[in-house]
C-alpha positions as CSV (number, residue, x, y, z in Angstrom):
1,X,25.1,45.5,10.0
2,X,22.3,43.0,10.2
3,X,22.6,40.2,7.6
4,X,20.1,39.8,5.3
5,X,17.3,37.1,6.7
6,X,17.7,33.6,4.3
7,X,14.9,32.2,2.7
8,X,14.9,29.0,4.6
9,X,14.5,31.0,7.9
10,X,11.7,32.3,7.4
11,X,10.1,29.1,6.0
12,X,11.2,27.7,9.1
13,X,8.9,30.6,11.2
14,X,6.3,30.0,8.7
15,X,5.7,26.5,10.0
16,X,6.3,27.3,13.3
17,X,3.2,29.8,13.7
18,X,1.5,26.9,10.9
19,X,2.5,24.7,14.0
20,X,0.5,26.7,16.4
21,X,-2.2,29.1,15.1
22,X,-3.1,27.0,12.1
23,X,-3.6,28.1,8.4
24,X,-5.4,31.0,9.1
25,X,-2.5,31.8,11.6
26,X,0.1,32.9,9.5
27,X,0.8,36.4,7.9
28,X,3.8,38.2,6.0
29,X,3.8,40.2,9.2
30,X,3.1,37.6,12.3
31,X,6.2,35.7,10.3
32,X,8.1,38.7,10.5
33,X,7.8,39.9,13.7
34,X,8.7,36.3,15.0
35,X,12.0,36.7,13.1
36,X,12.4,40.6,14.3
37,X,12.7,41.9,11.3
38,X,9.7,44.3,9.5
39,X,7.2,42.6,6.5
40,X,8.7,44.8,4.0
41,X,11.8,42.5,4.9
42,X,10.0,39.8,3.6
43,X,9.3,40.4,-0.1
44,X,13.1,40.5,-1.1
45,X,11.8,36.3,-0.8
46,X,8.3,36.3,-1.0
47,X,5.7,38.6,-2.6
48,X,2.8,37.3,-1.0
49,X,1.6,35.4,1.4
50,X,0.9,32.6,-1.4
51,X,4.3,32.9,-2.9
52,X,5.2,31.8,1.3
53,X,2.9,29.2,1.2
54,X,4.1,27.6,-2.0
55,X,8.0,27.4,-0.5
56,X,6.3,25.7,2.7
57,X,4.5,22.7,0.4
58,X,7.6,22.3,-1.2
59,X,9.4,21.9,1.8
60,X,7.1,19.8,3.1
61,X,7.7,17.0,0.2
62,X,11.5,17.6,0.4
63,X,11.7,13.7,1.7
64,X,9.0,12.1,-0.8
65,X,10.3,9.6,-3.0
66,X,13.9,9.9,-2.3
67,X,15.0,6.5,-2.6
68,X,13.2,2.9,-4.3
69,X,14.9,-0.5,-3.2
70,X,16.0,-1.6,-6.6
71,X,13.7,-3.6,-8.8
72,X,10.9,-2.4,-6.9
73,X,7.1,-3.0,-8.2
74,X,5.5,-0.2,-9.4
75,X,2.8,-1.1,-7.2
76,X,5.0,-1.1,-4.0
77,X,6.6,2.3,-5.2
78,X,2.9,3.6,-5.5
79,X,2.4,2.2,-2.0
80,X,5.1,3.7,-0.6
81,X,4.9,7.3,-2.4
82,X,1.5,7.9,-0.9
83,X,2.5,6.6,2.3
84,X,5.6,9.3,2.4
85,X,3.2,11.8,1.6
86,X,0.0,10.8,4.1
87,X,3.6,11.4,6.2
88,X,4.7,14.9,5.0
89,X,1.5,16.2,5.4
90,X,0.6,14.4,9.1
91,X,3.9,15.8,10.0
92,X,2.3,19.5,10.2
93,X,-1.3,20.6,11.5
94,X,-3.1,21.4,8.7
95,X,-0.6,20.2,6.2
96,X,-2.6,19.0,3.6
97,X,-4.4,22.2,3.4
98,X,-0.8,23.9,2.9
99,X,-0.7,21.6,0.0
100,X,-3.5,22.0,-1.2
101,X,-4.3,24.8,-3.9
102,X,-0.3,25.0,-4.4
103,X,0.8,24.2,-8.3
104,X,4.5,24.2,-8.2
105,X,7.2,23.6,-10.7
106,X,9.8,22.9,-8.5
107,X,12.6,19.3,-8.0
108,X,10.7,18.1,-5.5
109,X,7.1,17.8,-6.6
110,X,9.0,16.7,-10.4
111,X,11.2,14.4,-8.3
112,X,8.2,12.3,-7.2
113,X,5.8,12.8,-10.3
114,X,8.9,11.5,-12.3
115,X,9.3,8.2,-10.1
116,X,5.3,7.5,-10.1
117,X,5.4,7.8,-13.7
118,X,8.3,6.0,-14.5
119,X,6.9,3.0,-12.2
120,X,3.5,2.9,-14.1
121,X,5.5,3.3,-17.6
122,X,7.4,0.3,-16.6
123,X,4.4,-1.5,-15.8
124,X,2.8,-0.9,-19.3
125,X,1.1,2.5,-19.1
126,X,1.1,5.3,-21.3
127,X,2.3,8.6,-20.6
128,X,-0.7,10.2,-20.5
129,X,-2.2,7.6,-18.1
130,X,1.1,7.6,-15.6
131,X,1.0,11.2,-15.5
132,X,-2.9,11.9,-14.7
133,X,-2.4,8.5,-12.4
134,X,0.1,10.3,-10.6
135,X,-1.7,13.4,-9.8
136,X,-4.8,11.1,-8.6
137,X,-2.7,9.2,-6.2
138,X,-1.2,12.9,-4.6
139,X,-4.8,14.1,-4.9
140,X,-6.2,10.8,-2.8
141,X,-3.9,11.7,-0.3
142,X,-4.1,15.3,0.3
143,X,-7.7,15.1,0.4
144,X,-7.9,12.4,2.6
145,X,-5.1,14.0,5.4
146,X,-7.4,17.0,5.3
147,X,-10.7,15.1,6.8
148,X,-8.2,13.5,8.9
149,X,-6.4,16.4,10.2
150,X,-9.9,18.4,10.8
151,X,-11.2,15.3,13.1
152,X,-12.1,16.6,17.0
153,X,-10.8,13.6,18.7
154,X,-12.1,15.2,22.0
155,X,-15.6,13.4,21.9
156,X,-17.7,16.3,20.5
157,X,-18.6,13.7,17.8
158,X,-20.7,11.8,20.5
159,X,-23.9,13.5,19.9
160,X,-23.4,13.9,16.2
161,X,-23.2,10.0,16.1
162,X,-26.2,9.8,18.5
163,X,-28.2,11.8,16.0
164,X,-26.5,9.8,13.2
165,X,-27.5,6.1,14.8
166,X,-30.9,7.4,15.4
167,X,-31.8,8.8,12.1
168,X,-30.1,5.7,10.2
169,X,-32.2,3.2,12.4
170,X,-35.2,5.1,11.6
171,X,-34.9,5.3,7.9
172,X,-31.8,4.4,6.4
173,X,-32.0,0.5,6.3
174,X,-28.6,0.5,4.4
175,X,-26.8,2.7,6.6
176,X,-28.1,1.3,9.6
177,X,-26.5,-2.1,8.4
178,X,-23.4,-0.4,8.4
179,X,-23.6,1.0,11.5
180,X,-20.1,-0.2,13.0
181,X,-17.9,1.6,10.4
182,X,-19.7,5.3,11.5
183,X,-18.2,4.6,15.2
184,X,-14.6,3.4,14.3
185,X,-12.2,6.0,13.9
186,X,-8.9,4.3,12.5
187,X,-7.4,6.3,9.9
188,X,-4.7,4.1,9.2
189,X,-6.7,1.3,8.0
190,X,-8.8,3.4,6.2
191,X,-6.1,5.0,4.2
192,X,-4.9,1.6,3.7
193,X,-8.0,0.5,2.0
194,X,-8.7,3.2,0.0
195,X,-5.2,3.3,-1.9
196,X,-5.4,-0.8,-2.0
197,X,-8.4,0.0,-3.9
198,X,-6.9,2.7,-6.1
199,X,-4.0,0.5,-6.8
200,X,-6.2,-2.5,-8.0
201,X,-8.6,-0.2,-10.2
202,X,-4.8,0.4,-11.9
203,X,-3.6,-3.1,-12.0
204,X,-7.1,-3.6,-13.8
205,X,-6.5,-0.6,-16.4
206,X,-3.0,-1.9,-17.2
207,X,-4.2,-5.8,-17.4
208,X,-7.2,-4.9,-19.8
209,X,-4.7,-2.9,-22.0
210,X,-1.7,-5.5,-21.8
């Protein structure tokens, strides 16, 4: 008698088709006939394909904000929360777009949202701000893994920046100026410099109110 198929397995085949069809890839029954079993099989876990894509961002986060060296700044634990998820979703192509549109109450995502709030609490924030600070800092992220995980990297941009350089010399003084930024591609840094700037924005809100 064949034993029923666990939840986690199929999860598992989930991001494996994620892994190499994409998004758009996956289906109750491409995730089923992967495991050998038919779709019906399926619903005993999931009732839709959404309901699958929900357990998969969960999963994703399942190693986000497990541990804090003690006495840690909350701007450090900030740092490092949106640096474990940039992580979680890199980890799977199109990640971030898993994540995205998913609204889960589930340990994990209240296991982080509790340590980002408790950090901005201990630094002087309200509730209200920690919480909606929070959210920011996982919506920062997502957002900015999606543009990075959609990025050719096989030089089809060549033309594009081309056309870009050409158009910005001839009438855009100001991006012109800036021209060296349009032709880097290091995601890293950028990342870097847009949650430095997030970070200060709330060392700002929490100074003014101190």
């Amino acid at each position: 008698m064949r034993q029923p198929i666990a939840r986690e397995n199929i999860v598992e085949a989930a991001f494996r088709i994620l892994d190499e069809d994409g998004l758009e890839g996956i289906t109750l029954r491409k995730v089923a006939c992967s495991l050998g079993i038919r779709a019906p099989s399926l619903y005993w876990h999931f009732k839709s394909k959404q309901a699958l894509i929900d357990a998969m961002a969960d999963a994703m986060i399942c190693d986000v904000a497990r541990a804090f060296p003690a006495g840690q700044p909350w701007r450090q634990t900030l740092l490092q929360i949106g640096r474990e998820f940039r992580l979680a979703f890199k980890a799977r192509r199109d990640g971030a777009r898993v994540y995205a549109g998913t609204f889960l109450a589930t340990e994990n995502v209240l296991r982080v949202g509790e340590a980002s709030i408790a950090a901005l609490i201990g630094a002087g924030a309200s509730a209200r701000f920690a919480a909606t600070t929070s959210m920011d800092l996982v919506y920062y992220t997502m957002g900015f893994v999606i543009e990075e995980q959609s990025w050719p990297g096989d030089g089809s941009m060549e033309a594009l920046g081309e056309a870009f350089m050409a158009l910005a010399e001839a009438r855009f003084p100001h991006c012109w100026q800036a021209r060296d930024v349009w032709s880097e591609v290091d995601f890293d840094a950028r990342f870097e410099q847009g949650l430095g700037l997030m970070l200060d924005g709330i060392e700002l809100h929490l100074s003014r109110d101190a």
